[in-house]
C-alpha distance (Angstrom), angle and dihedral (degrees) to the residues before:
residue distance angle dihedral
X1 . . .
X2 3.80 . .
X3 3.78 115.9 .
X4 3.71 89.8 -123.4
X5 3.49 102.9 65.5
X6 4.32 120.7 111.5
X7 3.84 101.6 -173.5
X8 4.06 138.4 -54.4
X9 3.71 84.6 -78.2
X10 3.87 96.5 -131.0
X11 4.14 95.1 137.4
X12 3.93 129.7 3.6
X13 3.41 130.1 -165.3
X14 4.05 122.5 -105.3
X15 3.82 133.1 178.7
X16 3.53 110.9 -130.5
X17 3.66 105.2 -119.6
X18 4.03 97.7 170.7
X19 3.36 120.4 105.0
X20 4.06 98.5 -110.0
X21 3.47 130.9 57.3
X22 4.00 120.9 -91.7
X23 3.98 108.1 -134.5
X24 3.88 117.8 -157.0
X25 4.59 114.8 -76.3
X26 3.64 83.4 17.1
X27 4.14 108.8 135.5
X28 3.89 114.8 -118.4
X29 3.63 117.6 -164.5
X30 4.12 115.3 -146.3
X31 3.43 118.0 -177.9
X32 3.96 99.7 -57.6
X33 3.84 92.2 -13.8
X34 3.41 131.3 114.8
X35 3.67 109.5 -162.9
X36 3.95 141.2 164.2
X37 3.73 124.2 -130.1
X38 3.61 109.2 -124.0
X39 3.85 85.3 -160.5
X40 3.35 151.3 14.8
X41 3.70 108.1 -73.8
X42 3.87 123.5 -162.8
X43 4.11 127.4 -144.7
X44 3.70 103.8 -84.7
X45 4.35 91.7 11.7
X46 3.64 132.5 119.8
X47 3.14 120.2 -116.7
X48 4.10 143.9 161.6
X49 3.95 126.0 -106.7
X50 3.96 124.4 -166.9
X51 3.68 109.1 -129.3
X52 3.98 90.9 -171.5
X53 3.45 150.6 28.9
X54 4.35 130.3 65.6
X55 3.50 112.9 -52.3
X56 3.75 130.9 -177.7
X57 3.77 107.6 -128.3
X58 3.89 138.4 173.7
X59 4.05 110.6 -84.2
X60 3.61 127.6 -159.0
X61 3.61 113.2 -105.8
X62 3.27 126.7 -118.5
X63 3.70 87.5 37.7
X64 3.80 131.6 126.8
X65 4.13 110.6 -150.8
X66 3.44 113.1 -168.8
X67 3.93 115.9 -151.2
X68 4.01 107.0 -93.7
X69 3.71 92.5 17.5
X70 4.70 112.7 138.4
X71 3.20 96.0 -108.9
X72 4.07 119.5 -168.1
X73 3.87 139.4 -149.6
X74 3.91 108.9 -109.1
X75 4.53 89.9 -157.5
X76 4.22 80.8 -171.3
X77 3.28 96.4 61.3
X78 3.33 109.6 15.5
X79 3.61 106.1 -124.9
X80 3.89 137.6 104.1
X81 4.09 108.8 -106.0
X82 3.60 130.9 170.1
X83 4.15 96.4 -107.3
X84 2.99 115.4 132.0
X85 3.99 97.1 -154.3
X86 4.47 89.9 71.4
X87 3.57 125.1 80.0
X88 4.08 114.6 -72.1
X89 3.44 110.6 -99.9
X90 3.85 101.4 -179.7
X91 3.51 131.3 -106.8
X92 3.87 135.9 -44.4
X93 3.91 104.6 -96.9
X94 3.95 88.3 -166.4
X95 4.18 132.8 15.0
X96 4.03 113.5 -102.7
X97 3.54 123.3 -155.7
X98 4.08 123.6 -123.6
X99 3.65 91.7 -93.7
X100 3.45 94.3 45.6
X101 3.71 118.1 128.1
X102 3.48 109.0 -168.0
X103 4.32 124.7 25.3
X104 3.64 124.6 -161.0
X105 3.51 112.9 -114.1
X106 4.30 129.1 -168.0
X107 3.86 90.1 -147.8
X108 3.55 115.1 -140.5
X109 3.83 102.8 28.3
C-alpha cells in the first residue's frame, strides 16, 4: 500500500462545536459535507460521521425524487430537496413518492 495513505475515508471523527447536541443518524453538515452521525455526539464531544454509503433521510413533502436524481441538504428545514442552492447531499439511491417522508440517499455521489 502506498506510504501516504490515512484510511479508506468512509467516517471521520468531528467535535461537535454547535450549540445542541448531535443524537445518533442525525445529518451533520461540515463545510460542503453531508455526513451522518454514527452516534450520539455531545456539545463540545468527539464523535464519528459517515461520509458515504445509503442513508435514509428526512424528504420534503410534497416532493417527487426520482432514483439518481442530486439531491441537496435543505439545513432550514432539515430535509433533503432537489434545490440546487443547499449543500449537495448526493444522489437518490432509490425513487420516493410525493408523500414520501424520508428518501434514501448514497451520500457523497
Amino acid at each position: 500500500m502506498a506510504k501516504n495513505h490515512i484510511q479508506p475515508g468512509t467516517t471521520m471523527p468531528w467535535i461537535n462545536g454547535t450549540a445542541a447536541d448531535v443524537v445518533s443518524g442525525e445529518v451533520v453538515v461540515v463545510g460542503a459535507m453531508v455526513c451522518v452521525a454514527l452516534g450520539d455526539i455531545a456539545i463540545g464531544a468527539e464523535g464519528n460521521l459517515a461520509t458515504e454509503e445509503v442513508w435514509e433521510v428526512a424528504k420534503e413533502a410534497p416532493l417527487v425524487i426520482d432514483q439518481g436524481d442530486i439531491v441537496y441538504w435543505d439545513a432550514v428545514n432539515s430535509n433533503i430537496d432537489l434545490t440546487n442552492t443547499n449543500v449537495v447531499a448526493g444522489k437518490a439511491f432509490a425513487a420516493a413518492a410525493s408523500a414520501a417522508t424520508t428518501v434514501l440517499v448514497k451520500l457523497g455521489a
